[in-house]
N, CA, C and O atoms as a Tinker XYZ file with bonds, in Angstrom:
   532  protein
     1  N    140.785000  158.444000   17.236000    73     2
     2  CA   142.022000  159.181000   17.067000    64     1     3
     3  C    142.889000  158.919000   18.276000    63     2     4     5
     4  O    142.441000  159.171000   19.394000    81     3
     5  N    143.974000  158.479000   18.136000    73     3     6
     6  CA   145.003000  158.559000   19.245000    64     5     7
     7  C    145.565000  159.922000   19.506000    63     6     8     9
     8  O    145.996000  160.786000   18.742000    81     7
     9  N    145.435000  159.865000   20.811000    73     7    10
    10  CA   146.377000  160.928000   21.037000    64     9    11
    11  C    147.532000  161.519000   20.859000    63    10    12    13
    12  O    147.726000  162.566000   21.476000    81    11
    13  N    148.590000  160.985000   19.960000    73    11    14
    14  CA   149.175000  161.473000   19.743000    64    13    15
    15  C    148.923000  161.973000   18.445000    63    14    16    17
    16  O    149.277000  163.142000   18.291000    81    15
    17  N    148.381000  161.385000   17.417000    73    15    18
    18  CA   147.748000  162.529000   15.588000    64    17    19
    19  C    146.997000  163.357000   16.716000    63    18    20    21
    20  O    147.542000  164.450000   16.558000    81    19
    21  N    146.117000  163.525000   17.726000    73    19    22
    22  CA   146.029000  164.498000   17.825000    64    21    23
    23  C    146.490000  165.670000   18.312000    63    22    24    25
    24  O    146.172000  166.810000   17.975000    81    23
    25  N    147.426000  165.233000   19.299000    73    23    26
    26  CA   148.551000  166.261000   19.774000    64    25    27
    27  C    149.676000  166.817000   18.794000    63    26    28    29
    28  O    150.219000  167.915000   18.675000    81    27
    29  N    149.836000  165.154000   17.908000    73    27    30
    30  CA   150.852000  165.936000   16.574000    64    29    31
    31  C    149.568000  167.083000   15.652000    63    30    32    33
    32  O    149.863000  168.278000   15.620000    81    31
    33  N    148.720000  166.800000   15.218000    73    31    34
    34  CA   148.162000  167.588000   14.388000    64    33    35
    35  C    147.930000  169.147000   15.052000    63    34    36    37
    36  O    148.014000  170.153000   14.347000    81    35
    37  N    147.696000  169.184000   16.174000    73    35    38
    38  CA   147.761000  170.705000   16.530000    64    37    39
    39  C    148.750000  170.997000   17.030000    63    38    40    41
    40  O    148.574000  171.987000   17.740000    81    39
    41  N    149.964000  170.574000   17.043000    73    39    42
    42  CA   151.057000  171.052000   17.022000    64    41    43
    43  C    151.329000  171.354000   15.757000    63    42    44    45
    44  O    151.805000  172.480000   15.906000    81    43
    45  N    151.365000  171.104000   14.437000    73    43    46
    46  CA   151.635000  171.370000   14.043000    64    45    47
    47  C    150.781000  172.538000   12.853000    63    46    48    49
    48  O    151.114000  173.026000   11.772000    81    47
    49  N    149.488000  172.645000   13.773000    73    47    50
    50  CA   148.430000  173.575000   12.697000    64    49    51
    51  C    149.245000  174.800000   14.171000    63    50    52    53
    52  O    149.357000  175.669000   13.306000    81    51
    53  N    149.608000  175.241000   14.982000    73    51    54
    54  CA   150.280000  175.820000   15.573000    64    53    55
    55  C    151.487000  176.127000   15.082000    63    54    56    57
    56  O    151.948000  177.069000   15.726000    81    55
    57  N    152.255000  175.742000   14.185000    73    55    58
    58  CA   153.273000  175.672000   13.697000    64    57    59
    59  C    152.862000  176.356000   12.342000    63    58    60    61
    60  O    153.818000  176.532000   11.587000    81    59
    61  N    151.533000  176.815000   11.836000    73    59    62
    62  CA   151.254000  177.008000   10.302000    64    61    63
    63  C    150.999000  176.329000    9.408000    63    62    64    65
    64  O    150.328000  176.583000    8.408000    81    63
    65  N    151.797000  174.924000    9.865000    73    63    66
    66  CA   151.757000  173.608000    9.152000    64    65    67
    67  C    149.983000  173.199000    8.997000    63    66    68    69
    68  O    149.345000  172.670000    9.907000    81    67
    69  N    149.387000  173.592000    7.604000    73    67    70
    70  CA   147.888000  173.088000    7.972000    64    69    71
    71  C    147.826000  171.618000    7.325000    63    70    72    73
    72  O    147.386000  170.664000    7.965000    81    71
    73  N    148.239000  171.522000    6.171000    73    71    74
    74  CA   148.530000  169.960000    5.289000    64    73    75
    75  C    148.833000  169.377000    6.335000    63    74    76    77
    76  O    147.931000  168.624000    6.703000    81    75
    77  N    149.672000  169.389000    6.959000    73    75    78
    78  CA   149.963000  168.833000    7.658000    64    77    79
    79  C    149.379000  168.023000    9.007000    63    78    80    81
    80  O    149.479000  166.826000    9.275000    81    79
    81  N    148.594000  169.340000    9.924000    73    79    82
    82  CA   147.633000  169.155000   10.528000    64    81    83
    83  C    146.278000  168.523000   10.427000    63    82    84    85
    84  O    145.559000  168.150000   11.354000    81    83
    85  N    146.119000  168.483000    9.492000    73    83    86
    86  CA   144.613000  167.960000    8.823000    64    85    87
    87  C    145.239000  166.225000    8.433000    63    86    88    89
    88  O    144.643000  165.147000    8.438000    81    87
    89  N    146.449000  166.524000    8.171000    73    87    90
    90  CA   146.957000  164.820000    7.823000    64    89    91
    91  C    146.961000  163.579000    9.219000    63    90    92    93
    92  O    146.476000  162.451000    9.311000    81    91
    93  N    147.680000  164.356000   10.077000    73    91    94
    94  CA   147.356000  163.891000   11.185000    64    93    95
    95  C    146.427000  163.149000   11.919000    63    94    96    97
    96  O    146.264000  162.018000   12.377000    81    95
    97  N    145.542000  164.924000   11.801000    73    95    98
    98  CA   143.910000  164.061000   12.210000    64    97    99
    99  C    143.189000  163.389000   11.862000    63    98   100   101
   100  O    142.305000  162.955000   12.600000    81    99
   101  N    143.372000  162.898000    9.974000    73    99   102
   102  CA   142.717000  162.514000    9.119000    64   101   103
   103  C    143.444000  160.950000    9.515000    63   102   104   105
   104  O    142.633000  160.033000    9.642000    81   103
   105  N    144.439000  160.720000    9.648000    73   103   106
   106  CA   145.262000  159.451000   10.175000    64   105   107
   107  C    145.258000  158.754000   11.426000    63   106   108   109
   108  O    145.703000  157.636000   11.685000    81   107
   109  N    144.486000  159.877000   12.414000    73   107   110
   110  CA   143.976000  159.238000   13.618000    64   109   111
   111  C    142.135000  158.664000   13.681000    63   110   112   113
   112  O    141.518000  157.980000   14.498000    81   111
   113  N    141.693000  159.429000   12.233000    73   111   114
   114  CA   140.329000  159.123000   12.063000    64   113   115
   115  C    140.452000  157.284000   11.665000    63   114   116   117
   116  O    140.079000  156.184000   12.073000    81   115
   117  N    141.119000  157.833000   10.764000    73   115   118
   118  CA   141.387000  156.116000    9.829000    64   117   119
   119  C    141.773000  155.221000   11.126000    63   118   120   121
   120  O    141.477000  154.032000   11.008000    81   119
   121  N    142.414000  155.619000   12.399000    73   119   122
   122  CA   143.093000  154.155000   13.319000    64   121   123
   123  C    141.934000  154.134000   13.740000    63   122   124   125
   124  O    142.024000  153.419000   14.739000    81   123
   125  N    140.816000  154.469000   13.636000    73   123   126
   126  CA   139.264000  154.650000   14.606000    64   125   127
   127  C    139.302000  155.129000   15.922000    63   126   128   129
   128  O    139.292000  154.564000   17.015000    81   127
   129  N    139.362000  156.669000   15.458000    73   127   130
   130  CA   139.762000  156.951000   16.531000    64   129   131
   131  C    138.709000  157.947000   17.088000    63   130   132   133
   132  O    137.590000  157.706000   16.636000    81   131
   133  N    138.759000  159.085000   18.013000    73   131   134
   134  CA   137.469000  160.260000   18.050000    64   133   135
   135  C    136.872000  160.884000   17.331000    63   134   136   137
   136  O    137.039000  162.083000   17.556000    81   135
   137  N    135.974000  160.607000   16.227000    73   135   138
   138  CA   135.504000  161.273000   15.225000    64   137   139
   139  C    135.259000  162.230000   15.303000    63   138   140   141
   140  O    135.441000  162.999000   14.359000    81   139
   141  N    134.556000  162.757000   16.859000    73   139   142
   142  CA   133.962000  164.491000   16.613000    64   141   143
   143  C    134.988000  165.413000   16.842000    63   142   144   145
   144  O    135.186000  166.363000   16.085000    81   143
   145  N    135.821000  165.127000   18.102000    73   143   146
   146  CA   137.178000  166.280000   18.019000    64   145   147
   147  C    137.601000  166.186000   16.629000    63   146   148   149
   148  O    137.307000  167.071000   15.825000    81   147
   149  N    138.339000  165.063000   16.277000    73   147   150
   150  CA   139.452000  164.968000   15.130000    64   149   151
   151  C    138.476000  165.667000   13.828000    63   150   152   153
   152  O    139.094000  165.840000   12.777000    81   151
   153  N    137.463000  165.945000   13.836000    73   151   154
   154  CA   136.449000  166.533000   13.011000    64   153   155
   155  C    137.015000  167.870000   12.988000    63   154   156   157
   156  O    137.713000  168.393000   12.119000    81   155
   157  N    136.645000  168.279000   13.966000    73   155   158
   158  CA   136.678000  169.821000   14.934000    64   157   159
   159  C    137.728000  170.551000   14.142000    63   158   160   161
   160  O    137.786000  171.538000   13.409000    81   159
   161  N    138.729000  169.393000   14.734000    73   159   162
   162  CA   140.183000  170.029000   14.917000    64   161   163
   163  C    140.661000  170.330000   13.484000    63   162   164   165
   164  O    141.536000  171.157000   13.230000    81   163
   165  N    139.962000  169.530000   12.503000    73   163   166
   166  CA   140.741000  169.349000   11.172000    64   165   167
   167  C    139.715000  170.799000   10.305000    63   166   168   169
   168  O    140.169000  171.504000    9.404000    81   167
   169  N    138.700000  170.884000   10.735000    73   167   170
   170  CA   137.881000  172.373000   10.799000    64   169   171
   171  C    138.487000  173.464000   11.196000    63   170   172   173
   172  O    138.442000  174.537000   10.593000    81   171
   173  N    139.034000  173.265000   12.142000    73   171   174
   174  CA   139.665000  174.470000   12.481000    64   173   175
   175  C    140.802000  174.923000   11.678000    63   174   176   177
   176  O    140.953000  176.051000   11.209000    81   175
   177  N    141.673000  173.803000   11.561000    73   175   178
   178  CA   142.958000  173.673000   10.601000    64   177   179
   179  C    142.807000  174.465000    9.479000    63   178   180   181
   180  O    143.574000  175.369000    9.148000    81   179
   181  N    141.639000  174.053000    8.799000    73   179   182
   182  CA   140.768000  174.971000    7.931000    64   181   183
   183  C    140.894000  176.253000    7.559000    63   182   184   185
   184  O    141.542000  176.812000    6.674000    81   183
   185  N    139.835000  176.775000    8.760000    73   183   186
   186  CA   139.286000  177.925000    9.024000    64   185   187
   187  C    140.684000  178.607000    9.076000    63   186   188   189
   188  O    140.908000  179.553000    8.322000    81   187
   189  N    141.553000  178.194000    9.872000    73   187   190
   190  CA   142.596000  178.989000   10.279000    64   189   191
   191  C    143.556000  179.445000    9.504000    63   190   192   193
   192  O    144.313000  180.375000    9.785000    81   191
   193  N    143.547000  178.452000    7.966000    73   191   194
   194  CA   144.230000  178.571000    6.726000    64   193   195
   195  C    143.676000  179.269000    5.990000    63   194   196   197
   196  O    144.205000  179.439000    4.891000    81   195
   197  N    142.547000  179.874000    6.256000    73   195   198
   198  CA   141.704000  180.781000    5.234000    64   197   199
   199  C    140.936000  179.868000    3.864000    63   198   200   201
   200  O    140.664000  180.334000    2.757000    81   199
   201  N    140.762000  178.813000    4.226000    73   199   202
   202  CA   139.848000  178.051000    3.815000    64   201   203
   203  C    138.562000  177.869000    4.520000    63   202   204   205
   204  O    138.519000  177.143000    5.513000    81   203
   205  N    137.465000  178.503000    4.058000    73   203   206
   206  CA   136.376000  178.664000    4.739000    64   205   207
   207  C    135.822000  177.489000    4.558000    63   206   208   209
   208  O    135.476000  176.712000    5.447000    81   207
   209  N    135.706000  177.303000    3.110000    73   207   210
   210  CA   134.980000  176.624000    2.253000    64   209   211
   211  C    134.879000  175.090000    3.114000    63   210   212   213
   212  O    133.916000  174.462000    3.555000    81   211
   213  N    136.453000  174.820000    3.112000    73   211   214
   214  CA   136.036000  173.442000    3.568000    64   213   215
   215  C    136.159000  173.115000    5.119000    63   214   216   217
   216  O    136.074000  171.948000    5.501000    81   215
   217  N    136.381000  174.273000    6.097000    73   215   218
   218  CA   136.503000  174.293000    7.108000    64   217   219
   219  C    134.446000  174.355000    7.417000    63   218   220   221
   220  O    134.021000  173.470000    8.160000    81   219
   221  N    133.694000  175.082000    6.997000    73   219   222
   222  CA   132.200000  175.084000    6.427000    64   221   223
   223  C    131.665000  173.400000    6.100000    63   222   224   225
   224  O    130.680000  172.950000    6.685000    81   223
   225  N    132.424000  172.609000    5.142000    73   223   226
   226  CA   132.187000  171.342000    4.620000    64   225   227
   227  C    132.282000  170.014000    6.175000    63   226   228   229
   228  O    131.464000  169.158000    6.512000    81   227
   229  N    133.662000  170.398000    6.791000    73   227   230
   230  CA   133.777000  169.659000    7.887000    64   229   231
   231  C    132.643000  169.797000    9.351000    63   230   232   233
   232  O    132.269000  169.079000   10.278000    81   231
   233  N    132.467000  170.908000    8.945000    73   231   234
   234  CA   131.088000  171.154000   10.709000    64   233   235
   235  C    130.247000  170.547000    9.701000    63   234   236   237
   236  O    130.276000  169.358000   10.019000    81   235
   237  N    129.410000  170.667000    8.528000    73   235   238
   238  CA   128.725000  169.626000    8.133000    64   237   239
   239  C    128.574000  168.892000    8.378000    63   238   240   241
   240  O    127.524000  168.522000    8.902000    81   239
   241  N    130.045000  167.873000    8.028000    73   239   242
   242  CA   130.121000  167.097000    8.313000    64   241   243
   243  C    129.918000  166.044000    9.821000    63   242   244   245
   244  O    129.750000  164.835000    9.978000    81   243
   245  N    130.072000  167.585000   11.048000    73   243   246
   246  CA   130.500000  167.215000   12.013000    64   245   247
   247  C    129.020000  167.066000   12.565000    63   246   248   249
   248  O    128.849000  166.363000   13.562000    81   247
   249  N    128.123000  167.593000   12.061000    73   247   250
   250  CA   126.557000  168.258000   12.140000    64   249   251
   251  C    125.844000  166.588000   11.879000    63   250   252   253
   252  O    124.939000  166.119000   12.569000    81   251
   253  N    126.598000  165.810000   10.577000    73   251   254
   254  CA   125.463000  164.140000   10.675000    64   253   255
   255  C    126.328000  163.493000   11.424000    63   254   256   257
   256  O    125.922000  162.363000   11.693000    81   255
   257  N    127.699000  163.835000   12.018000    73   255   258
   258  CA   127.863000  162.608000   12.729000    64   257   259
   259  C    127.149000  162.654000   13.977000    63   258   260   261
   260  O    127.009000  161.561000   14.526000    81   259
   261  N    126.614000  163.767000   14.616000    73   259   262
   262  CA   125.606000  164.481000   15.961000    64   261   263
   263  C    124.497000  163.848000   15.828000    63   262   264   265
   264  O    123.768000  163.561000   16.778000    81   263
   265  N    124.167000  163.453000   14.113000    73   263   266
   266  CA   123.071000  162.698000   14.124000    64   265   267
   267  C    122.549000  161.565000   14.753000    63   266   268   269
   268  O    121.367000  161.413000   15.061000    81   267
   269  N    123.637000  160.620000   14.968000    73   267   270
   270  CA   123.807000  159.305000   15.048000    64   269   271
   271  C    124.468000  159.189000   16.486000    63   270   272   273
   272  O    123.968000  158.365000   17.253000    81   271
   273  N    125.716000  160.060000   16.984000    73   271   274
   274  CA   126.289000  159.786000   17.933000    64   273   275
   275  C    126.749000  161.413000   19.059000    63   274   276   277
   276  O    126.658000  162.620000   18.832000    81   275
   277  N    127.120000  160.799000   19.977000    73   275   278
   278  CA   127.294000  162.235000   20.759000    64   277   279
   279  C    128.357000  163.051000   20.422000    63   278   280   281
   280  O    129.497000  162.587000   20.438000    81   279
   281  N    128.050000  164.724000   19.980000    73   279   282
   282  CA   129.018000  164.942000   19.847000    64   281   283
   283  C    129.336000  166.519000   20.556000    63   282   284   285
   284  O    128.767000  167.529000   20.142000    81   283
   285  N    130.357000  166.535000   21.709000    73   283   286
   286  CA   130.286000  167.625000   22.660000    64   285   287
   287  C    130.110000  168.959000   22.093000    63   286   288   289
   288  O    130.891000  169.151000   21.161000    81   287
   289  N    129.676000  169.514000   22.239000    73   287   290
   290  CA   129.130000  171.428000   22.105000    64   289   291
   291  C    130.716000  171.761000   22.072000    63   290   292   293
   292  O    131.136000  172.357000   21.081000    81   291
   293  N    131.291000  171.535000   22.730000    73   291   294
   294  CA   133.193000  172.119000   22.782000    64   293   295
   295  C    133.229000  171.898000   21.099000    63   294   296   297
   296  O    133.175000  172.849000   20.320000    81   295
   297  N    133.306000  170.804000   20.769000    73   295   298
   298  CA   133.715000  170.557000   19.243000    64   297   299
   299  C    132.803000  171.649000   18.425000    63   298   300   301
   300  O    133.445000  171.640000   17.374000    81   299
   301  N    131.853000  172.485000   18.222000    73   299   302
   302  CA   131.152000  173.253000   17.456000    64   301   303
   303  C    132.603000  174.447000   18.244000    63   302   304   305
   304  O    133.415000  175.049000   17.542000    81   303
   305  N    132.582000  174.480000   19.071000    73   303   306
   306  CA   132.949000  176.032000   19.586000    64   305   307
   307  C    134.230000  175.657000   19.290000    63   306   308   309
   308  O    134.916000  176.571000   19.749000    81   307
   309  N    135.190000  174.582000   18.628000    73   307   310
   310  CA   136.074000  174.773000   18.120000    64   309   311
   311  C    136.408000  174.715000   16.307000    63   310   312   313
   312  O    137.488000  174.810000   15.724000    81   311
   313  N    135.197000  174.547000   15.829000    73   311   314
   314  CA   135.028000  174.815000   14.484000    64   313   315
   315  C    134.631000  176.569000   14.310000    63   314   316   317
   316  O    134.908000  177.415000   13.460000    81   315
   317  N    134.074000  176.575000   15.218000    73   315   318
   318  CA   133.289000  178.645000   15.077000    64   317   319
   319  C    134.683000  179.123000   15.372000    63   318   320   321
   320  O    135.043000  180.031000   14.623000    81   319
   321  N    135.430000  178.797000   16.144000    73   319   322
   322  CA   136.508000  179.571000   16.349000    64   321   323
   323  C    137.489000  179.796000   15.310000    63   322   324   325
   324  O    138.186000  180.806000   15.216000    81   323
   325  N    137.508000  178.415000   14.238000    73   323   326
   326  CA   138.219000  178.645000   13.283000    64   325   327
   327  C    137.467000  179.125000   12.555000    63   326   328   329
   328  O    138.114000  180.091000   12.151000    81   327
   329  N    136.961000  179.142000   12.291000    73   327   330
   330  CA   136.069000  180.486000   11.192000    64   329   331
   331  C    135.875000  181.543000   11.656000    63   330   332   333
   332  O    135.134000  182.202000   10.926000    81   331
   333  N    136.317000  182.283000   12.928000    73   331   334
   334  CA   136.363000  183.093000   13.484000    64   333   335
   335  C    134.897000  183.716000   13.391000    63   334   336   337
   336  O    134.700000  184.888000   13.068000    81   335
   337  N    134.090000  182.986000   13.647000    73   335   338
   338  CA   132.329000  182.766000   13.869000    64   337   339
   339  C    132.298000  183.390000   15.777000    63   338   340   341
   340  O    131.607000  182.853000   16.642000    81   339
   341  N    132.888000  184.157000   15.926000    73   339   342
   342  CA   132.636000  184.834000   17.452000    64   341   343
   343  C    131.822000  184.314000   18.071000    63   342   344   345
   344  O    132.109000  183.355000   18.788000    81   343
   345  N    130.454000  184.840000   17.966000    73   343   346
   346  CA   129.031000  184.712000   18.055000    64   345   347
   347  C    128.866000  183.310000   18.581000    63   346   348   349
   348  O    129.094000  182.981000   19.745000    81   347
   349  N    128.535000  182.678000   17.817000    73   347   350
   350  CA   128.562000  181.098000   17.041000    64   349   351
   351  C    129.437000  180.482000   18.602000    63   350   352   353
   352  O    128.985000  179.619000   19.354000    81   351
   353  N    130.556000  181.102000   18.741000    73   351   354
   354  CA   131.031000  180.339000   19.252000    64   353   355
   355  C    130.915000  180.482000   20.507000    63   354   356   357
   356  O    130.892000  179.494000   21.240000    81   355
   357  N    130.829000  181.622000   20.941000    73   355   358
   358  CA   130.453000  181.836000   22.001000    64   357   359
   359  C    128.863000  181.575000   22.754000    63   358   360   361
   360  O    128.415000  181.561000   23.900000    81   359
   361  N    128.506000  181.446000   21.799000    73   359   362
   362  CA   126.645000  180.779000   22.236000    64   361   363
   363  C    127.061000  179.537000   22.897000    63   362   364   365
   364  O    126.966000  179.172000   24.069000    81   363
   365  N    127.729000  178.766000   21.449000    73   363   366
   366  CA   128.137000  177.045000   21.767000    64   365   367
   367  C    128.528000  177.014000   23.064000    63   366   368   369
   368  O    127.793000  176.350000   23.795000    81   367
   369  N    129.469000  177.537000   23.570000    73   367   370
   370  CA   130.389000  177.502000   24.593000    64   369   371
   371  C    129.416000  177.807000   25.983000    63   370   372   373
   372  O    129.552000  177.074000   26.963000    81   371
   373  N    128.903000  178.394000   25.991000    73   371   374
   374  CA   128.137000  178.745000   27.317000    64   373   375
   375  C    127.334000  177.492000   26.940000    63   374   376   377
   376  O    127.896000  176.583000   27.550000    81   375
   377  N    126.120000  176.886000   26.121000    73   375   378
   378  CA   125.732000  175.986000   25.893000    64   377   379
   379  C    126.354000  174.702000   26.137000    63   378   380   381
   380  O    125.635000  173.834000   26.632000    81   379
   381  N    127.705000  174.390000   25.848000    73   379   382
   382  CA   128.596000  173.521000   26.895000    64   381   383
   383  C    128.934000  173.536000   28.236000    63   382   384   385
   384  O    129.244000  172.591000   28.962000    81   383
   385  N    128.809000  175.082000   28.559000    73   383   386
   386  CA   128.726000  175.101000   29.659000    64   385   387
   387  C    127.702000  174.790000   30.845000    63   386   388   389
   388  O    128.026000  174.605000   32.018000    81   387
   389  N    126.350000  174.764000   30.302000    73   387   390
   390  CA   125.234000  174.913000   30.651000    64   389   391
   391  C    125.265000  173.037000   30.786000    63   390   392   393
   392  O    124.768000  172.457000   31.751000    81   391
   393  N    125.847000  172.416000   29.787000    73   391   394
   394  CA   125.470000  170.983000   29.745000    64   393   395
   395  C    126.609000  170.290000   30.915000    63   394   396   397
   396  O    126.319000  169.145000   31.260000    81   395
   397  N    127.715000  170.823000   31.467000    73   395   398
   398  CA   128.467000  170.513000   32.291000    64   397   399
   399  C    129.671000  169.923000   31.795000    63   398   400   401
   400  O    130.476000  169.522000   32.635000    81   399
   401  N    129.907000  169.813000   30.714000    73   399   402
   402  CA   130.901000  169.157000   30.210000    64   401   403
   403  C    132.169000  169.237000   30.295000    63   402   404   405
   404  O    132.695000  170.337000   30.462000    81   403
   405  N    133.098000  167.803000   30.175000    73   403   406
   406  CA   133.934000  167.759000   31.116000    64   405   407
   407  C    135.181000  168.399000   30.801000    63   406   408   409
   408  O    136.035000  168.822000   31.581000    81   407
   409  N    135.157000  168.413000   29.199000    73   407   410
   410  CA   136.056000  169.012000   28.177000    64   409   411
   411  C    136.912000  170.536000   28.408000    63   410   412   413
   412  O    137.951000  171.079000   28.034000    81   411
   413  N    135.692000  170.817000   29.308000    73   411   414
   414  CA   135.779000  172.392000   29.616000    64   413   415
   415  C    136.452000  172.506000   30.271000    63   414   416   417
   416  O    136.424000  173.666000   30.684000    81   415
   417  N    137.386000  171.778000   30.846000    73   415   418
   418  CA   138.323000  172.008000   31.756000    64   417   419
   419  C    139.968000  172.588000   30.808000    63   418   420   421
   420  O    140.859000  173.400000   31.053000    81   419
   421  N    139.717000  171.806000   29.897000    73   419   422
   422  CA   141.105000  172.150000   28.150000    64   421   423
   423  C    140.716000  173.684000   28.006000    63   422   424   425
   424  O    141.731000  174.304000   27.688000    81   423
   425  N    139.508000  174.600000   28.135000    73   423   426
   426  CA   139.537000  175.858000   27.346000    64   425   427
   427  C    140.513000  176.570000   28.205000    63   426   428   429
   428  O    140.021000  177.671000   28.454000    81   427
   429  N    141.642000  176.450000   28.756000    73   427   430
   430  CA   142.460000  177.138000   29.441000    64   429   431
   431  C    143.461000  176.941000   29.088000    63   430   432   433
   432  O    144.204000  177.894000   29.322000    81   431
   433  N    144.256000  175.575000   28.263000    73   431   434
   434  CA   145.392000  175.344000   27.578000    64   433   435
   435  C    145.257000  174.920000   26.075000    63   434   436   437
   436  O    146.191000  174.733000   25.295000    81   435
   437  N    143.983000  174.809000   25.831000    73   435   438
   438  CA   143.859000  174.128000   24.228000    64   437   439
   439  C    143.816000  175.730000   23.534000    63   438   440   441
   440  O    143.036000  176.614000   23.888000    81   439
   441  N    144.840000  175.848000   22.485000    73   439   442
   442  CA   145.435000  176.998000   21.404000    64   441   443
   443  C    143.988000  177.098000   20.896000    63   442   444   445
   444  O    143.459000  178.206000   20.802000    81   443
   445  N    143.444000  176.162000   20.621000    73   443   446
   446  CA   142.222000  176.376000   19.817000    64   445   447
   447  C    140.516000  177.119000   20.307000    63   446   448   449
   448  O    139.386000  176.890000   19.875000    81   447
   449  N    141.128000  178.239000   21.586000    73   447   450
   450  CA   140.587000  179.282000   22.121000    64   449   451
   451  C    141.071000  180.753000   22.154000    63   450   452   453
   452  O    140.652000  181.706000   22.811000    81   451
   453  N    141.997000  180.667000   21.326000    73   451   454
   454  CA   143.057000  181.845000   21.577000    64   453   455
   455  C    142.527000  182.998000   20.842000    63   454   456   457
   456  O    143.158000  184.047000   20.973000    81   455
   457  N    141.137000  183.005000   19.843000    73   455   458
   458  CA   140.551000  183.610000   19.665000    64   457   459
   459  C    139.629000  184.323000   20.416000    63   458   460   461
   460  O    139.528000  185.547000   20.327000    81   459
   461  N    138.949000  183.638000   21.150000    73   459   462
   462  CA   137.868000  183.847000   22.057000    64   461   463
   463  C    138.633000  184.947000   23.564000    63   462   464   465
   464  O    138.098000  185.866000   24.183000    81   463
   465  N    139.878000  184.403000   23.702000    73   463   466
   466  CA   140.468000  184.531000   25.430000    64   465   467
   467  C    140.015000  186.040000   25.806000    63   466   468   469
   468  O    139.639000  186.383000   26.926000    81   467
   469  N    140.104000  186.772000   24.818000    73   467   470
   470  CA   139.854000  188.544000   25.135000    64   469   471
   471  C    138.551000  188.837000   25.041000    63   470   472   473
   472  O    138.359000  190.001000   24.692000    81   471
   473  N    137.261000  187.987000   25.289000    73   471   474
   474  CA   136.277000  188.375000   25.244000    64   473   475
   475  C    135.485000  188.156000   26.448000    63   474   476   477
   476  O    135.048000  187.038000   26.721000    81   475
   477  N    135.248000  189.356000   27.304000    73   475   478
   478  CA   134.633000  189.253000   28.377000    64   477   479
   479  C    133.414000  187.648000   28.587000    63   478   480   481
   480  O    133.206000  187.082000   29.660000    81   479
   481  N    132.835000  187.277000   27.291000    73   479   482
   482  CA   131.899000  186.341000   27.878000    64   481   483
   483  C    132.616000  184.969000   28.394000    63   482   484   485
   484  O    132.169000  184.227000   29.268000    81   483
   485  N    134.217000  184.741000   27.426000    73   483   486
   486  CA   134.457000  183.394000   27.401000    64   485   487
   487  C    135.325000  183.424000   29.041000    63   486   488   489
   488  O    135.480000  182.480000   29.817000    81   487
   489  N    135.700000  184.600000   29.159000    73   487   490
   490  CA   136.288000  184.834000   30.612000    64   489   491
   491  C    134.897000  184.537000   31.675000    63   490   492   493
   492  O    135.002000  183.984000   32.770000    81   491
   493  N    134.152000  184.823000   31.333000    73   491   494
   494  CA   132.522000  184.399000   32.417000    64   493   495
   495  C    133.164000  182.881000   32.354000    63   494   496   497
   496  O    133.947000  182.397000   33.171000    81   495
   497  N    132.805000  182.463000   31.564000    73   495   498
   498  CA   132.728000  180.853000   31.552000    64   497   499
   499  C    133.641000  180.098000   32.274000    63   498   500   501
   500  O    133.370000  179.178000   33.046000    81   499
   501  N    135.184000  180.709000   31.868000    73   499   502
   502  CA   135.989000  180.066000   32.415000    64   501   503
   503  C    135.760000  180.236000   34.384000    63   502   504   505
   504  O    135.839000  179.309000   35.189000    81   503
   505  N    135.531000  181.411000   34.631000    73   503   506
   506  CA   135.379000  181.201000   36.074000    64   505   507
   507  C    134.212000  180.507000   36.427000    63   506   508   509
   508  O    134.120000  180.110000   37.589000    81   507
   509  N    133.202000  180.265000   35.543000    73   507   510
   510  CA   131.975000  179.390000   35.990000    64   509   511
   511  C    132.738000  178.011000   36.743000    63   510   512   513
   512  O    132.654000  177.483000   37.852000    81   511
   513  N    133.623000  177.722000   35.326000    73   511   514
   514  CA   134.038000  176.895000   35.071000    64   513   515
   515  C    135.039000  176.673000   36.633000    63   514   516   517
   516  O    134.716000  175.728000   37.353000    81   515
   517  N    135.738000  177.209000   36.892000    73   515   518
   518  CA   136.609000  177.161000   37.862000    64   517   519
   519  C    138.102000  177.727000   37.427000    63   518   520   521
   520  O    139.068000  177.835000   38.182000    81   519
   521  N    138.059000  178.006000   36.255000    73   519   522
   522  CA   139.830000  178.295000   36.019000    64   521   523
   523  C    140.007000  179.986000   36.134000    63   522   524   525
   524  O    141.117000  180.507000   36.236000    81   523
   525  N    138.741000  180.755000   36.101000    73   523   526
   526  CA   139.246000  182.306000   36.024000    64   525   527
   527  C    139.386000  182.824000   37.578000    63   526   528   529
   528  O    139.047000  182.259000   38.618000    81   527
   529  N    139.849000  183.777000   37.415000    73   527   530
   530  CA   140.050000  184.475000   38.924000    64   529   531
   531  C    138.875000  185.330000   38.731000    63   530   532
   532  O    138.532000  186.117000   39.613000    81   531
């Protein structure tokens, strides 16, 4: 995925725009691009549209590509988030945290935490992390 389907696609699942968003990412998959974010992200798009169903179908999905290749703990904790999977996501997330990953430095500007921000654990993390006071 290039960065820009992916910056356009969550701009515009930020915007409400989910067709839209999922088109994006689905268009940065096809240039061969990051399979497990652009996974994530198009999950979330999902979840966030009140489509469980296939926001559910894409972590599946996102679950055999883990099979074969690496795919960061951030990307689960941004599919739980769109399903508003709390729990789920917050396990993942300390579990990314625990693995050191570098990603973790985005849970402070990526929208696709804005669920989590009011919950005392993901505030732990972030100062693990270095960004909380």
């Amino acid at each position: 995925m290039t960065i820009n389907h992916m910056t356009l696609g969550v701009a515009y699942e930020q915007q409400g725009k989910y067709v839209e968003a999922v088109e994006a990412h689905e268009k940065g998959i096809a240039l061969g691009g990051a399979l497990a974010f652009s996974t994530a992200f198009i999950s979330h798009a999902y979840g966030s549209s009140g489509q469980p169903e296939k926001a559910w179908d894409k972590l599946r999905e996102l679950q055999e590509i883990a099979k074969t290749r690496y795919v960061p703990t951030l990307a689960f904790v941004i599919v739980y988030e769109g399903l508003r999977e709390k729990e789920l996501a917050i396990e993942s997330l300390n579990r990314a945290c625990e693995n050191r990953e570098t990603n973790l430095v985005l849970i402070k500007v990526w929208p696709h935490f804005d669920y989590l921000r009011d919950d005392p654990r993901f505030q732990e993390v972030e100062r693990r992390v270095g960004l909380g006071s």
